[in-house]
N, C-alpha and C positions, 0 to 999 in steps of 0.2 A: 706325795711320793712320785706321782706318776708325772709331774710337771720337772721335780726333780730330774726323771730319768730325762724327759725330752729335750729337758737343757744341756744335760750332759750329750746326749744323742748330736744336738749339733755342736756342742763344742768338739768333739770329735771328728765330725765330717767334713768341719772349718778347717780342723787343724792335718786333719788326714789329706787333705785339697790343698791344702796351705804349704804340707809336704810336698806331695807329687810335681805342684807348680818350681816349687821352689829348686829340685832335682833338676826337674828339666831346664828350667831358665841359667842355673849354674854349668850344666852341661853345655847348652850353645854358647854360655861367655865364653868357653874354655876356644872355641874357636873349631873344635874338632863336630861333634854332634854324630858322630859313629860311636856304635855299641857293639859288643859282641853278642852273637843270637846263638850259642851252642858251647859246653862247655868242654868238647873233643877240640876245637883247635881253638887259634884266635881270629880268625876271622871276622869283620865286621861289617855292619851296613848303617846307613842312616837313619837316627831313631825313628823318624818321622814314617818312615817303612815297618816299623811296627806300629805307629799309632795309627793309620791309616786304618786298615783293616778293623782294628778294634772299635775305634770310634764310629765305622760303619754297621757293622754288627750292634754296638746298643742301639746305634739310632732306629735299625731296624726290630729290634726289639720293643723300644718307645712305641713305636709306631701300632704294633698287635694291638688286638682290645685288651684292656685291663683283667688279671687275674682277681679270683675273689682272695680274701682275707687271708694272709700269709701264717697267721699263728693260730694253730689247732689245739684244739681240746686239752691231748695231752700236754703241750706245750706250755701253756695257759696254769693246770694246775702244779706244773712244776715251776714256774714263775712267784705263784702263789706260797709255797713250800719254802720258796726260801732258795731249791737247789740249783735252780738252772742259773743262779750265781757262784753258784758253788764251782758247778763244771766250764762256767763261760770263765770268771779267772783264772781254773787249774788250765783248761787250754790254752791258754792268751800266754801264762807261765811257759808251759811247755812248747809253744810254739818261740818265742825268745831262747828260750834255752836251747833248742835246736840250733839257730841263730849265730848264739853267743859261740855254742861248741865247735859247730860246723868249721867259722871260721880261724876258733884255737886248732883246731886240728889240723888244716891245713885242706881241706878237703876231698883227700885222694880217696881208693878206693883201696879193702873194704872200709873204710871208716866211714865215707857217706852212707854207704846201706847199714850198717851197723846200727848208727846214729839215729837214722831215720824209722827204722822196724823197731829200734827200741823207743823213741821219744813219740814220734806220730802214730805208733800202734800199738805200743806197749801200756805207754800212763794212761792211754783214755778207756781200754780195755779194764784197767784195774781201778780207774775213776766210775767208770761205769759200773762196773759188777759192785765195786762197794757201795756209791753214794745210792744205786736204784737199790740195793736190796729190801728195802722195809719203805721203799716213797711211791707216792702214787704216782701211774701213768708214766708213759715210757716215752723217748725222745725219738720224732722221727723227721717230721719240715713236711713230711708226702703221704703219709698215710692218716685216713680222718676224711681224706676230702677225697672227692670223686672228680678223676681227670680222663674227660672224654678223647676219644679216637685223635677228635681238629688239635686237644689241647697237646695231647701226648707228641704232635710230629708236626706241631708248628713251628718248634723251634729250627726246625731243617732250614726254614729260609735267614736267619740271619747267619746259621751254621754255614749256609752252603755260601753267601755272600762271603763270609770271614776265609772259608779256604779256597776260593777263586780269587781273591785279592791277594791272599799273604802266598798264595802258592802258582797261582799262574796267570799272573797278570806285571808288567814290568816291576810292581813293590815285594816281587817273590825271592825269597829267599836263597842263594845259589845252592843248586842241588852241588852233594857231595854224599859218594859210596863212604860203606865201612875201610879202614884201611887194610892194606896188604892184599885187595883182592878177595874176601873173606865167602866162600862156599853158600849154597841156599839155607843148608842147615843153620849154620852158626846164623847166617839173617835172621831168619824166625825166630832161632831162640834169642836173641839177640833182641829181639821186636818185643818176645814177649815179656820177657825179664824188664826191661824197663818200662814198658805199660803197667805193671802189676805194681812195679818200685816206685817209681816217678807217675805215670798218670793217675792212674787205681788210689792209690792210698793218701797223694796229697790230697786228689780231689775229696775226697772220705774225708780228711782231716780238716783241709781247711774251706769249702764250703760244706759239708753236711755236717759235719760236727761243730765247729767254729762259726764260718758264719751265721748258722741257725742261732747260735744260740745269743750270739748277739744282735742280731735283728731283731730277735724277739725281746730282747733287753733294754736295745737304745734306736731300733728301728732300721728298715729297710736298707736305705742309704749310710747310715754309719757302719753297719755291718759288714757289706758289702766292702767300705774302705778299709777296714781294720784287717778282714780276712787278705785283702788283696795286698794289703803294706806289707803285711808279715808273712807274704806269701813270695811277693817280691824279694825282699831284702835277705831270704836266707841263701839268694844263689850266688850272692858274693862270697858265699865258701868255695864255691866250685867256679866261677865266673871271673873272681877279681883278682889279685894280681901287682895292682899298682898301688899308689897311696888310698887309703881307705875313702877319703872326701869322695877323692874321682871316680874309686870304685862304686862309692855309693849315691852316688849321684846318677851314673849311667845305669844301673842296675833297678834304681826305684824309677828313673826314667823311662826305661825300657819296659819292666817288668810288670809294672802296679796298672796303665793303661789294659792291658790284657788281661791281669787278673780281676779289673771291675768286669770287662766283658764276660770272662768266667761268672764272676758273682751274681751280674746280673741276670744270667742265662737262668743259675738257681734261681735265685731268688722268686725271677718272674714266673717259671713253670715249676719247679719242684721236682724235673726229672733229672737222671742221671746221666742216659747216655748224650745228652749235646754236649757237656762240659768234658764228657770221657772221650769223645769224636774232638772237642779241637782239642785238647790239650794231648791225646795220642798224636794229633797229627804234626803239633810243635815239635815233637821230638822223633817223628818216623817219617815224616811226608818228605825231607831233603833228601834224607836215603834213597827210599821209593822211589822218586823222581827220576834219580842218576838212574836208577835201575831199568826204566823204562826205555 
């Protein structure tokens, strides 16, 4: 069984890389190679201004000593159980089906938060509470192992490389205010509501719930891609616009390099706030900017 999974593990990572290559190669034939980096206007920059950053941050993560053994106890006996198949394909479902809907719907608002508080917070809420009521040991990727002071705020340095690159160094992003002039108040709340919507709960969904459980399924590296494709591809409800190919071509282009760096970020330490820091800062740091 366990040879099983490791075949499937890289037929996965083959084919999740096979993806990602394949988006971007089709995006520079088109001749254009600009993506849109926000889903308030259309504005665009050159992908390669997103990959940049990204690919510096794992490298610098590669780089750290090695974590010890990514699947803990509790992890392990719910592998055993049978169940952490259970929740790794109701998520994997749930995460398509956000996906699939996002994009029938057209992606305005409220239907994106609607969408999102019910499918990425609602099914695994009621996945959880039923499938753990009677199983042993509980799902967590961080708790079980003891993570010292160096380990907890090492990750600062590929954190703080990732937002000196993407944010102020010439591959940054053009700063841009809320529109109409919009008051300190309405900012804040503004900052927080989509922190809590957008960075808080994806991060929740798609590496602590999702990636765990597939890394622990079919490994590290497959994990890591699968959370990141399907982390990618749902913001063509909100992002896309044009024929679907090109939509999704620049959008898994754009998007899946950043969401490995995310996953990696998990994966390799198991804390929360680096991935809650760049992924807040994807969506607040242009704001911020203009403000300054």
């Amino acid at each position: 069984m366990r040879n099983k999974t490791r075949c499937l593990g890289t037929v996965v990572l083959v084919a999740g890389l096979t993806t990602i290559a394949t988006c971007a190669v089709a995006l520079l034939l088109t001749g254009d190679g600009e993506v849109r980096y926000s889903a308030d206007h259309g504005d665009t920059i050159p992908v390669w201004h997103r990959w940049v950053p990204a690919l510096v941050g794992i490298a610098l993560i590669r780089l750290m000593p090695p974590r010890p053994s990514r699947l803990t106890a509790p992890e392990t006996a719910l592998r055993q159980a049978g169940i952490l198949w259970i929740e790794a394909l109701v998520l994997l479902a749930t995460a398509m089906l956000f996906v699939v809907g996002l994009r029938l719907a057209g992606g305005g608002e409220p239907t994106h938060t609607l969408l999102k508080l019910s499918l990425l917070l609602g099914v695994p809420a009621v996945l959880f509470l039923t499938v753990r009521r009677r199983s042993p040991g509980r799902e967590n990727g961080a708790r079980g192992s003891v993570i010292g002071p160096w380990r907890r705020w090492e990750p600062a340095v590929p954190v703080a490389a990732w937002l000196v690159l993407a944010y102020a160094s010439p591959l940054a992003v053009p700063a841009r205010g809320l529109p109409g002039g919009s008051d300190a108040v309405t900012l804040i709340a503004t900052v927080v509501i989509v922190f809590a919507v957008n960075s808080l709960l994806e991060e929740v969904f798609y590496r602590r719930w999702l990636q765990t459980r597939w890394e622990a399924l079919l490994g590290a590296w497959p994990g890591i891609v699968v959370a990141s494709l399907l982390w990618a591809v749902w913001h063509i409800g909100i992002q896309g616009g044009g024929s679907l190919p090109i939509d999704l071509a620049s959008i898994v282009a754009s998007h899946s390099v950043q969401g490995v760096f995310l996953g990696y970020l998990w994966s390799r330490y198991r804390v929360m706030w680096p991935i809650l820091s760049v992924h807040g800062a994807m969506n607040a740091a242009p704001i911020a900017i203009a403000l300054l």
